[in-house]
Every structure is written in C-alpha cells, then in structure tokens.
LOFINU-935649 format. One record per atom (N, C-alpha, C): residue number from 1; residue in one letter; atom name; z negated, x negated, y negated. Coordinates in Angstrom, 1 decimal. Example, Ala and Ser with C-alpha at 12.3 -4.5 7.8 and 13.67 -1.06 7.14 Angstrom:
! residues 2
 seq type atom      w      u      v
   1    A    N   -7.8  -13.2    5.7
   1    A   CA   -7.8  -12.3    4.5
   1    A    C   -7.8  -13.2    3.3
   2    S    N   -7.1  -12.8    2.2
   2    S   CA   -7.1  -13.7    1.1
   2    S    C   -7.9  -12.9    0.0
! end
This chain:
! residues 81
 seq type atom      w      u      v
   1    X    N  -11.0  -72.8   -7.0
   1    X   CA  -11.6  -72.2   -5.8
   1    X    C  -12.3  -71.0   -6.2
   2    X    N  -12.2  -69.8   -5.4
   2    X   CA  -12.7  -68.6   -5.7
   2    X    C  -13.9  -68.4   -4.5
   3    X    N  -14.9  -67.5   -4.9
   3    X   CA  -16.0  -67.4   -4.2
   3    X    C  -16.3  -66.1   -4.1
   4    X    N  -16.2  -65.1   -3.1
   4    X   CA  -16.6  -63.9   -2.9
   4    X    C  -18.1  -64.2   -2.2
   5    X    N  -18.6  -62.8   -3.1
   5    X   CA  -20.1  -62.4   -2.6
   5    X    C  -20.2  -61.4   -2.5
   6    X    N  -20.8  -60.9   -1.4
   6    X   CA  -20.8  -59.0   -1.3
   6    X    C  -22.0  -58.9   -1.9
   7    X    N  -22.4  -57.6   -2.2
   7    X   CA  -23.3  -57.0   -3.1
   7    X    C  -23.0  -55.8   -2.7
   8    X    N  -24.5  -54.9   -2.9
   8    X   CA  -24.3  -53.5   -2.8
   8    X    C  -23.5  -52.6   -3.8
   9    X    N  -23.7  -53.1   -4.8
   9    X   CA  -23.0  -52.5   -5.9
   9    X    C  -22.4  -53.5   -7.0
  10    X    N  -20.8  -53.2   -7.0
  10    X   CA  -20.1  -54.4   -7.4
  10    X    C  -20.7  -54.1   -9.6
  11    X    N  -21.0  -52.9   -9.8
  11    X   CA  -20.7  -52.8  -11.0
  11    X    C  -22.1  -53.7  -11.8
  12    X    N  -23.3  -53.3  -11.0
  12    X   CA  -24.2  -54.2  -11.2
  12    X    C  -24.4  -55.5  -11.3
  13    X    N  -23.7  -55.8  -10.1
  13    X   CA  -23.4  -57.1   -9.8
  13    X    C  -22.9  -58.0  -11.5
  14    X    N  -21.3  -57.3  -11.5
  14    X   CA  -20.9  -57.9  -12.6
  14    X    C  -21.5  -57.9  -14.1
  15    X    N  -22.0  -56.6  -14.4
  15    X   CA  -22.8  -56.5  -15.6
  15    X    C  -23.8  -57.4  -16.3
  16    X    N  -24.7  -57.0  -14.7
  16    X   CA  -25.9  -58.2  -14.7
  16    X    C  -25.6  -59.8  -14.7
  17    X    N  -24.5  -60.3  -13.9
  17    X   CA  -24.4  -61.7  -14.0
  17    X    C  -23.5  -62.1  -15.8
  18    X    N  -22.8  -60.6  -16.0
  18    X   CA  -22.5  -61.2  -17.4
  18    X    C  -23.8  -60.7  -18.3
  19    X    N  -25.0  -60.4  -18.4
  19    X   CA  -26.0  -60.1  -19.3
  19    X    C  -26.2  -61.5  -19.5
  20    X    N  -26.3  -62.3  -18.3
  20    X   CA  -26.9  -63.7  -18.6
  20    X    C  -25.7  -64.9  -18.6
  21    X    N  -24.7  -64.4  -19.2
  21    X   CA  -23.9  -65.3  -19.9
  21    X    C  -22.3  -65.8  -19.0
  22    X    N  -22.1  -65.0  -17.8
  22    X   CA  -21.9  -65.4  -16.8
  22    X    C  -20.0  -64.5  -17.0
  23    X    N  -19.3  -64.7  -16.5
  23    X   CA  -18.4  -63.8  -16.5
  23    X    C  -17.4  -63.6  -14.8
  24    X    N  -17.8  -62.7  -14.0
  24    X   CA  -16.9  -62.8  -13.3
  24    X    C  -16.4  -61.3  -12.7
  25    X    N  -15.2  -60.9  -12.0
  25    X   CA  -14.9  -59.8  -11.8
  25    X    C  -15.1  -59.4  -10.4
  26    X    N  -15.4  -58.1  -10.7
  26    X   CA  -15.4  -56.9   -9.3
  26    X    C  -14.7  -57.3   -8.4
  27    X    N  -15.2  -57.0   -7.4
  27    X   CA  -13.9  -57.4   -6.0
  27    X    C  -13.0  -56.3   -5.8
  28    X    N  -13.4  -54.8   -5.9
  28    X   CA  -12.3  -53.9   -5.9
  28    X    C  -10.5  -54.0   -5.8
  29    X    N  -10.4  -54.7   -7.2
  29    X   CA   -8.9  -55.3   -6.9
  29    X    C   -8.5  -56.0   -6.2
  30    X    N   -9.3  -56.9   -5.7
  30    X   CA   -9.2  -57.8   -4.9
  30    X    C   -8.8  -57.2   -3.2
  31    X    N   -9.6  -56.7   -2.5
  31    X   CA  -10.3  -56.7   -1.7
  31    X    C   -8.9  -55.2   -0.8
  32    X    N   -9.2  -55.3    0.7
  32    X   CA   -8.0  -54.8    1.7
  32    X    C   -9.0  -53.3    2.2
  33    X    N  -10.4  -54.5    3.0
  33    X   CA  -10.9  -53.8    4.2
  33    X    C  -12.3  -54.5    4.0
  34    X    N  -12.8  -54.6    2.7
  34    X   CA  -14.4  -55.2    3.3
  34    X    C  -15.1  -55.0    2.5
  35    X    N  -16.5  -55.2    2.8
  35    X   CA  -17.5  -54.5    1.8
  35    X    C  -17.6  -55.0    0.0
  36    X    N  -17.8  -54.5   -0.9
  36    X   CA  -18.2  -54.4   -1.7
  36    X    C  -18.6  -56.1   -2.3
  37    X    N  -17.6  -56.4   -3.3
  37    X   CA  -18.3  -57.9   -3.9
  37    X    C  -17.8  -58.2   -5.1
  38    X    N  -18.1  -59.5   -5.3
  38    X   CA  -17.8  -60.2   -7.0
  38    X    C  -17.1  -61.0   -6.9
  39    X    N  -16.4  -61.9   -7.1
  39    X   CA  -15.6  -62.7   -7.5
  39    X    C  -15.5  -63.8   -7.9
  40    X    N  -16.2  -65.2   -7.6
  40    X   CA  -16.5  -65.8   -8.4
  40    X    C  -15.1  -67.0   -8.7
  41    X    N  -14.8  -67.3   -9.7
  41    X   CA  -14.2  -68.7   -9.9
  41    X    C  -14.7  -69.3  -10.1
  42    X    N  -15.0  -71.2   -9.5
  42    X   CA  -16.1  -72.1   -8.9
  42    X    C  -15.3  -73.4   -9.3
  43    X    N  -14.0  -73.6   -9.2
  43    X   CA  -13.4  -74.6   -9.2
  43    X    C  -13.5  -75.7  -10.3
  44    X    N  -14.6  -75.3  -11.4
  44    X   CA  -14.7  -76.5  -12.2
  44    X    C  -15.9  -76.6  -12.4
  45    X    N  -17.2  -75.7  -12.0
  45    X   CA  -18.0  -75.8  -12.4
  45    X    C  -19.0  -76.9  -12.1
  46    X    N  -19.6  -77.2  -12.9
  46    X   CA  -20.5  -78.9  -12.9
  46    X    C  -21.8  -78.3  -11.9
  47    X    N  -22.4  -79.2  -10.8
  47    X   CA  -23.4  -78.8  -10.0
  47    X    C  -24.7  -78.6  -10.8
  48    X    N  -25.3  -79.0  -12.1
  48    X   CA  -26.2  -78.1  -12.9
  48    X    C  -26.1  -76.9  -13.2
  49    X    N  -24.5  -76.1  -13.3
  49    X   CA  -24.5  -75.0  -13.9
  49    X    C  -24.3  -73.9  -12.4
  50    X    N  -24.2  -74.5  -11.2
  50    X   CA  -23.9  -74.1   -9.9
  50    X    C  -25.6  -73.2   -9.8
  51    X    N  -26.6  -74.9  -10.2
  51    X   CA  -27.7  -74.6   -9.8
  51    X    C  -28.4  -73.2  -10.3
  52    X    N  -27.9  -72.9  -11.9
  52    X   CA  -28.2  -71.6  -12.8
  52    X    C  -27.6  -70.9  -12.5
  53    X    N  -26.1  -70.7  -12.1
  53    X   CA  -25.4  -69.5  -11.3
  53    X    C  -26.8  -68.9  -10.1
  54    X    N  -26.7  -70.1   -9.2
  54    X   CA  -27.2  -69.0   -8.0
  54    X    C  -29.0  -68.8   -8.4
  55    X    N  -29.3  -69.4   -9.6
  55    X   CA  -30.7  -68.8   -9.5
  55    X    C  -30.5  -67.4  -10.7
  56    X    N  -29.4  -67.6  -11.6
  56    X   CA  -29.2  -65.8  -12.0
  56    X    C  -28.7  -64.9  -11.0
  57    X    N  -27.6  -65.6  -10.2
  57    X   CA  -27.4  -64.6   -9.3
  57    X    C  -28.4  -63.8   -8.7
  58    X    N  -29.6  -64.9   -7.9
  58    X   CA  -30.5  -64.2   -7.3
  58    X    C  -31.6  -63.4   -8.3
  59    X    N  -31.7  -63.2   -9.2
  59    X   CA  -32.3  -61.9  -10.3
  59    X    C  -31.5  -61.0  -10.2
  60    X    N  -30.4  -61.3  -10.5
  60    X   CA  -29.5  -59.8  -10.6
  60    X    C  -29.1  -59.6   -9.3
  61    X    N  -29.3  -59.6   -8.5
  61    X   CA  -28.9  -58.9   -7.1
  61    X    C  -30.3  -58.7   -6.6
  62    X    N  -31.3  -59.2   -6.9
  62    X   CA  -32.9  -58.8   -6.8
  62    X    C  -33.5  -57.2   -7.6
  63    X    N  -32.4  -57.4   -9.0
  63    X   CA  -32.4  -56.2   -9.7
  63    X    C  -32.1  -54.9   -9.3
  64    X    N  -30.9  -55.5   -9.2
  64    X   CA  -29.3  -54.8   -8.5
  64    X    C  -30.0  -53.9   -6.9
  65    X    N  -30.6  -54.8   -6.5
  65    X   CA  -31.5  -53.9   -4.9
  65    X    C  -32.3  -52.7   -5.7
  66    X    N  -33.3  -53.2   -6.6
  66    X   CA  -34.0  -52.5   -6.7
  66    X    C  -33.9  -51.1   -7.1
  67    X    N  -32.8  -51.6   -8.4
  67    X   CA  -32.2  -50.3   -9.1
  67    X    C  -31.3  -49.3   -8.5
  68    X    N  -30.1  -50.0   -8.2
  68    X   CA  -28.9  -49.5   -7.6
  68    X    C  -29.2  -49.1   -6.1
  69    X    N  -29.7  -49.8   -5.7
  69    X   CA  -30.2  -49.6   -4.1
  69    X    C  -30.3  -48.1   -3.4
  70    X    N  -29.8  -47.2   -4.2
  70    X   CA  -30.8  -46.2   -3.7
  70    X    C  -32.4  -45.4   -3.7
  71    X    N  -33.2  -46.7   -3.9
  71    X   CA  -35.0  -47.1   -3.6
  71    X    C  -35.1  -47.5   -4.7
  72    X    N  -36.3  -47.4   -5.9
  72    X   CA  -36.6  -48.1   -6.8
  72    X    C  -37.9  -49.1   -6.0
  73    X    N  -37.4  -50.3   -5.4
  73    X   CA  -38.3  -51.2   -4.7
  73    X    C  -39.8  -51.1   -5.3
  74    X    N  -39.9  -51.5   -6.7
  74    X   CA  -41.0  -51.7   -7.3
  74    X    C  -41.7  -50.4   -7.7
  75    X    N  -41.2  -49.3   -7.2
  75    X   CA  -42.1  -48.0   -8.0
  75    X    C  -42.4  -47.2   -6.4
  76    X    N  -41.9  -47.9   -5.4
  76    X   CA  -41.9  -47.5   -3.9
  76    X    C  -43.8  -48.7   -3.4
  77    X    N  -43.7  -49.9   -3.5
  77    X   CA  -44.3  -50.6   -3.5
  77    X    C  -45.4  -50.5   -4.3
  78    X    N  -45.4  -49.7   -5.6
  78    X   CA  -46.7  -49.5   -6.5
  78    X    C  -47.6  -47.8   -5.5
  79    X    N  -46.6  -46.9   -5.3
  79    X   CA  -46.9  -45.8   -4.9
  79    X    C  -47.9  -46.2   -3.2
  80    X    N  -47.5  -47.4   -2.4
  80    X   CA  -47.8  -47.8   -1.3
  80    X    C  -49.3  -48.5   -1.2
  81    X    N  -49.6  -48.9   -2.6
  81    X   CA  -50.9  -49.7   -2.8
  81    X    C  -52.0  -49.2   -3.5
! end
C-alpha cells in the first residue's frame, strides 16, 4: 500500500525524512495534476515504526515550513518579540 502526502516542497520532504533513516520518493514521477508530495510505501510496516514515521514526519515538514517555506518561521517570530 502506497501513501501520498503533499508537502510544500517535495525535495525537503524526502531529504529530511531520509536524514532520519527513512527512505521514500518524490511524487514528481508519480503525480498527473496535483500538488506537490512524497511517497510513502506502508504495506509492511509494524504500527511502532508507523508511530516514529509520523512523529519524524511531523519535524521534517515542521522544518521543511520553516526553511523552505518561503518565511524563516523562527527568525520572523524572534524579530516579532
């Protein structure tokens, strides 16, 4: 079973989920007519390693906003306080 996730930026996306050990591909090849995403293959994975997928996921797409976003979130937010 395959699992698309959009993401603002696919290259982040994949980099960052492989920094932390993760491997999955760009949607680009994939993809016809729709926004920007990753790729996941899911079909074997044990619901422990599900649970560490989506809590790396959510760092690197937390990252991925900040950096890639256009906005450096955290240097917008320092400048604000």
């Amino acid at each position: 079973m395959n699992l698309w996730v959009r993401v603002r930026d696919e290259s982040a996306g994949v980099y960052g989920l492989r920094a932390y050990g993760w491997w999955v591909a760009a949607g680009a090849r994939f993809r016809l007519a729709c926004e920007p995403g990753v790729c996941l293959s899911i079909a074997e994975i044990e619901p422990a390693d599900a649970v560490r997928l989506a809590s790396d996921f959510a760092v690197v797409l937390g990252e991925s906003e900040a950096t890639y976003g256009g906005i450096d979130q955290a240097r917008l937010r320092a400048r604000s306080s």
